[in-house]
N, CA, C and O of each residue as an XYZ file, in Angstrom:
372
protein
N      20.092     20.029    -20.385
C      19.717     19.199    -19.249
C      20.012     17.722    -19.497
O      19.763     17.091    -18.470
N      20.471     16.906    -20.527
C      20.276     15.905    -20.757
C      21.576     15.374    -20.251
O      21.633     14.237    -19.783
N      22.755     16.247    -20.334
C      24.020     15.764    -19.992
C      23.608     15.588    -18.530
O      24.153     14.636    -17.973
N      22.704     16.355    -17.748
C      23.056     16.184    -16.634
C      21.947     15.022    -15.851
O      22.038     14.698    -14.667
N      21.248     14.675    -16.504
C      20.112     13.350    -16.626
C      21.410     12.085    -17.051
O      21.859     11.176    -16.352
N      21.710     12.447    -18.323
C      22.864     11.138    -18.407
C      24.147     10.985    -17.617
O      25.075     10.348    -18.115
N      24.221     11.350    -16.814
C      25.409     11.661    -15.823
C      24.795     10.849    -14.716
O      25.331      9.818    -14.310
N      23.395     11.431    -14.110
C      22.555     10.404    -13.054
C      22.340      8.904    -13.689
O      22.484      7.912    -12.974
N      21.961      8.793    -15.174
C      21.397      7.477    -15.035
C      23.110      6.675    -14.932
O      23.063      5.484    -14.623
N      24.005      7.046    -15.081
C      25.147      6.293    -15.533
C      25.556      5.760    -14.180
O      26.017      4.645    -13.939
N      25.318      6.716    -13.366
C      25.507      6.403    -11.669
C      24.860      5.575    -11.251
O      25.408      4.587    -10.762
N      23.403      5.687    -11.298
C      22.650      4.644    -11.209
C      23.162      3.126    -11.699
O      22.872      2.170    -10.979
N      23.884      2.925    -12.862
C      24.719      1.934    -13.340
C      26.111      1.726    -12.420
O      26.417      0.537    -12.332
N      26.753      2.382    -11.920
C      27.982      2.738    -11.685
C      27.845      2.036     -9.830
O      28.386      0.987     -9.479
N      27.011      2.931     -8.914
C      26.767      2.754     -8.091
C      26.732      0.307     -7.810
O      27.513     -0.470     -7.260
N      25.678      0.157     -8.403
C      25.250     -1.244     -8.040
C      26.842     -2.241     -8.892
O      27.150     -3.396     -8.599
N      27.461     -1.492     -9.766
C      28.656     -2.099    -10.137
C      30.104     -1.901     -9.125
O      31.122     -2.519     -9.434
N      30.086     -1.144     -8.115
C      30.580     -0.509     -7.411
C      32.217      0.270     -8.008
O      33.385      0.343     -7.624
N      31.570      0.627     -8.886
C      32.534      1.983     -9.372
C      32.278      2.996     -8.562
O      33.391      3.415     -8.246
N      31.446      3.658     -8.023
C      30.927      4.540     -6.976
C      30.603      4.319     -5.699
O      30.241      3.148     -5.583
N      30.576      4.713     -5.013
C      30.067      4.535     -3.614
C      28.992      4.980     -3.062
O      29.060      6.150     -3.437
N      27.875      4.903     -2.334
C      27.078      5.502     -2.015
C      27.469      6.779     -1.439
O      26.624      7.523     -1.936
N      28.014      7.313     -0.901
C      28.448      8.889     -0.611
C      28.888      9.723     -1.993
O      28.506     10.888     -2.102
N      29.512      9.250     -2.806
C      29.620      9.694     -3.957
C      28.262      9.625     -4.866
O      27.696     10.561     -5.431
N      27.947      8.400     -4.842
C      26.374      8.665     -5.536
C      25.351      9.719     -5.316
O      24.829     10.337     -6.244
N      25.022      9.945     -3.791
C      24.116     11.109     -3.200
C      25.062     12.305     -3.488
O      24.535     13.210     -4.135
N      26.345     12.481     -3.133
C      26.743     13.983     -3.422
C      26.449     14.307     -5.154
O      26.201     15.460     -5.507
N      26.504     13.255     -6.085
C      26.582     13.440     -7.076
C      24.906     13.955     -7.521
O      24.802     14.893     -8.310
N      24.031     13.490     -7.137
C      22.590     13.648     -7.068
C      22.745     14.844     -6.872
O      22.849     15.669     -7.780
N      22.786     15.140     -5.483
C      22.578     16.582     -4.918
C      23.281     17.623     -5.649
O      22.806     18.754     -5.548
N      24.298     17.471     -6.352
C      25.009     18.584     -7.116
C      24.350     19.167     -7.863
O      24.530     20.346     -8.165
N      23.060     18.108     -8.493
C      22.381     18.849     -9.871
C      21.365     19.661     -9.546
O      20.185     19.353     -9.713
N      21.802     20.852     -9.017
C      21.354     21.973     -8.694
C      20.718     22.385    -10.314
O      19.809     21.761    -10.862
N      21.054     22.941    -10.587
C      20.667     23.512    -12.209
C      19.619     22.605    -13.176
O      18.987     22.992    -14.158
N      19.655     21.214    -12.535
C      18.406     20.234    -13.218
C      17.220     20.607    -12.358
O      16.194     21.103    -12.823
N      17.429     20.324    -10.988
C      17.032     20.497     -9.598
C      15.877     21.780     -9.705
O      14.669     21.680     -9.488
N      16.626     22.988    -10.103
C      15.877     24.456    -10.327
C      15.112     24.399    -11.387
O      14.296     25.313    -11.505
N      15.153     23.339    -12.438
C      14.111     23.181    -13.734
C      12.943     22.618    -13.203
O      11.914     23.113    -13.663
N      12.823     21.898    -12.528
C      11.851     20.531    -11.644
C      10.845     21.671    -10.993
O      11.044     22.884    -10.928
N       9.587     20.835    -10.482
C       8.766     21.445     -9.906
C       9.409     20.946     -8.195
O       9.983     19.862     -8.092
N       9.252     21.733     -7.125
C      10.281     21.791     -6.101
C       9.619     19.944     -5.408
O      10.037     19.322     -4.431
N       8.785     19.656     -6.149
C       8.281     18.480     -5.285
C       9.229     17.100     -5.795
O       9.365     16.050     -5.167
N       9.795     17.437     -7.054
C      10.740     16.538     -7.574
C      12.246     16.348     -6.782
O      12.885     15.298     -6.718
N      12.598     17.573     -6.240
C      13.590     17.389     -5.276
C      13.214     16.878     -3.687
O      14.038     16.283     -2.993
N      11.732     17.235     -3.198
C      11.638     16.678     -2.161
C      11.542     15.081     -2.421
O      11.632     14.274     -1.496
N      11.374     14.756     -3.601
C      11.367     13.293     -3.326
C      12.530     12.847     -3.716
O      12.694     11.743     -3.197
N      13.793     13.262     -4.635
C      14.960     12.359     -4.378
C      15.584     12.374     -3.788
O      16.566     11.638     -3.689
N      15.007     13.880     -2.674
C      16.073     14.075     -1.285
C      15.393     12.791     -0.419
O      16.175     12.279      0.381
N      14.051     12.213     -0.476
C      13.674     11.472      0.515
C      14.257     10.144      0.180
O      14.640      9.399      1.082
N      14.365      9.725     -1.413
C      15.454      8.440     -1.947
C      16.725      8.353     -1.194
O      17.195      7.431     -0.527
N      17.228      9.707     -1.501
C      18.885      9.766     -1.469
C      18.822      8.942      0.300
O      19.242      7.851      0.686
N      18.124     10.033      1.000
C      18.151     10.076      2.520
C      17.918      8.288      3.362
O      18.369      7.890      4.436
N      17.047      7.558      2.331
C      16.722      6.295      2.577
C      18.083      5.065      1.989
O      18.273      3.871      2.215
N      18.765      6.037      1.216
C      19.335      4.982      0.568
C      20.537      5.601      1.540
O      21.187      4.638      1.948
N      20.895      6.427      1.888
C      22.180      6.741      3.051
C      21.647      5.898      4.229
O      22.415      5.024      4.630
N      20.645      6.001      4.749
C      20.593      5.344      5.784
C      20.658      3.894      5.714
O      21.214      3.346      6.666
N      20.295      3.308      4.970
C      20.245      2.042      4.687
C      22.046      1.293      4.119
O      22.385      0.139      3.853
N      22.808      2.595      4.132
C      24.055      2.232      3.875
C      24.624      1.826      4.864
O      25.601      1.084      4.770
N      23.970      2.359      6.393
C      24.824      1.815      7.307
C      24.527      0.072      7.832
O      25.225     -0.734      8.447
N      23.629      0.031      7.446
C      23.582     -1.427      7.943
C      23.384     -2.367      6.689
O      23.196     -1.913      5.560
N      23.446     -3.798      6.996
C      23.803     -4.617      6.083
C      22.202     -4.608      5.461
O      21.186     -4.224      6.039
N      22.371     -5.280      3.799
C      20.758     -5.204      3.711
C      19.922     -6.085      4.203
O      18.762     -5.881      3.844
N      20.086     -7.050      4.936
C      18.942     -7.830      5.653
C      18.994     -7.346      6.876
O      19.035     -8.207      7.755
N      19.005     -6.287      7.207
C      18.928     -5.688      8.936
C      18.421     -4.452      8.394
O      18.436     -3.523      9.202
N      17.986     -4.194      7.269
C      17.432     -2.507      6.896
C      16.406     -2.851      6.035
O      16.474     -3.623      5.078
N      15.097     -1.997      6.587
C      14.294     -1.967      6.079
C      14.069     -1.349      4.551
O      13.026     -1.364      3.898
N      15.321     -0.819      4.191
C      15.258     -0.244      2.795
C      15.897     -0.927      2.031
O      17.004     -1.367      2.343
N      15.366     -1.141      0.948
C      16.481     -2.327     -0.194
C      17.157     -1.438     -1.189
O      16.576     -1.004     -2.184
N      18.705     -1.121     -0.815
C      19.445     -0.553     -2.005
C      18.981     -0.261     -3.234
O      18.909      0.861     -3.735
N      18.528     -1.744     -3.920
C      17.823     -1.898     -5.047
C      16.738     -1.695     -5.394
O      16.332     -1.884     -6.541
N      16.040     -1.247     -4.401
C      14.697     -0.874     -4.781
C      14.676      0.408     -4.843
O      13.930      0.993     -5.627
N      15.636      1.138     -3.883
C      15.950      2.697     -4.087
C      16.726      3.187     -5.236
O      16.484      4.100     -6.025
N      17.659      2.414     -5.151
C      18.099      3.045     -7.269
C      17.414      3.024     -8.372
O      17.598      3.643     -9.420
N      16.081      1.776     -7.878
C      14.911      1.734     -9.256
C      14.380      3.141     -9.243
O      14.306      4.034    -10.088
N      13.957      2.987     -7.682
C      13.513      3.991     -7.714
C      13.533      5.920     -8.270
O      12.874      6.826     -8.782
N      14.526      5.630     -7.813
C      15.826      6.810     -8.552
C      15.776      7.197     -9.850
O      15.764      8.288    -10.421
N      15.731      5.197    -10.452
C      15.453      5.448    -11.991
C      14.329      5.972    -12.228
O      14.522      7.028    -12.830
N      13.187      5.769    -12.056
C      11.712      5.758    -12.279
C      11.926      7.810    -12.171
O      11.789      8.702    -13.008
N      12.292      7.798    -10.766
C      12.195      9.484    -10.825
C      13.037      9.792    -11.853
O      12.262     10.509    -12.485
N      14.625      9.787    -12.869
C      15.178     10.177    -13.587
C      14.054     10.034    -14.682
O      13.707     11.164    -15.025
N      13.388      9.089    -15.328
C      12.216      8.780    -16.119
C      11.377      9.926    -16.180
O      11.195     10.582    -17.206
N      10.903     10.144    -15.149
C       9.901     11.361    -14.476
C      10.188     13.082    -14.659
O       9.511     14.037    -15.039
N      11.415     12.903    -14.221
C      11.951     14.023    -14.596
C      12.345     14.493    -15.910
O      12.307     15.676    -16.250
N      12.840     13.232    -16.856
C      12.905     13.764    -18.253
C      11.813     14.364    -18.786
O      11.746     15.511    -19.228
N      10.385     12.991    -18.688
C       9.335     13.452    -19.128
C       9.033     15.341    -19.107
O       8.759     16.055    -20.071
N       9.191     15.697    -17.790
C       8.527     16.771    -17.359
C       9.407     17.720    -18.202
O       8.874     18.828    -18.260
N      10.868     17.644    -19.043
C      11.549     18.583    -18.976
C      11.089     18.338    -20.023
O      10.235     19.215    -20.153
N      11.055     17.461    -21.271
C      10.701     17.350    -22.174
C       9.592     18.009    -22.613
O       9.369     18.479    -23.729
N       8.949     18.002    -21.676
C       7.151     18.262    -22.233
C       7.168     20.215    -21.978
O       6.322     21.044    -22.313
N       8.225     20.356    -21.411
C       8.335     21.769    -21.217
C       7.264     22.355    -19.863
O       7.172     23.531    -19.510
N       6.819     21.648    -19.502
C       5.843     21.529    -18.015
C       6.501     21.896    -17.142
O       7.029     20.913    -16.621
N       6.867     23.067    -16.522
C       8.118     23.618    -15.948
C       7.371     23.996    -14.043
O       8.013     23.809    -13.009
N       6.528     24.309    -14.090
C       5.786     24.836    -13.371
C       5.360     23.659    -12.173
O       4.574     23.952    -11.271
């Protein structure tokens, strides 16, 4: 699981450097099906609710959107944080 944790946080880097794009960033999220199925299912409802805030907020500029890019990739981080913990601790459930 860790390759696929270090693959997200790198995006998380990648994304705000704009090596990535936000459509590439969320498809890349959503791929990790196989991290995704380790998680308790409430861990995916919430980076589907990140991803979903940070797409929407792609369409408009950031002072006309109530969501701050940057506060959603922290965020992102904080859940990648979250999610290690849990895999780590073997807390699967």
């Amino acid at each position: 699981m860790l390759n696929f944790t270090q693959e997200l946080r790198q995006s998380i880097q990648a994304l705000p450097a704009g090596e990535i794009n936000i459509s590439q960033f969320c498809h890349l999220w959503r791929s990790q099906t196989q991290l995704l199925a380790a998680l308790p299912p409430q861990f995916g409802e919430v980076m589907e609710n990140l991803l979903s805030r940070l797409e929407s907020g792609s369409l408009f500029t950031e002072e006309s959107c109530s969501f701050s890019q940057t506060d959603l990739i922290a965020q992102l981080g904080v859940w990648l944080e979250k999610a290690n913990a849990r895999l780590a601790s073997g807390k699967i459930v």
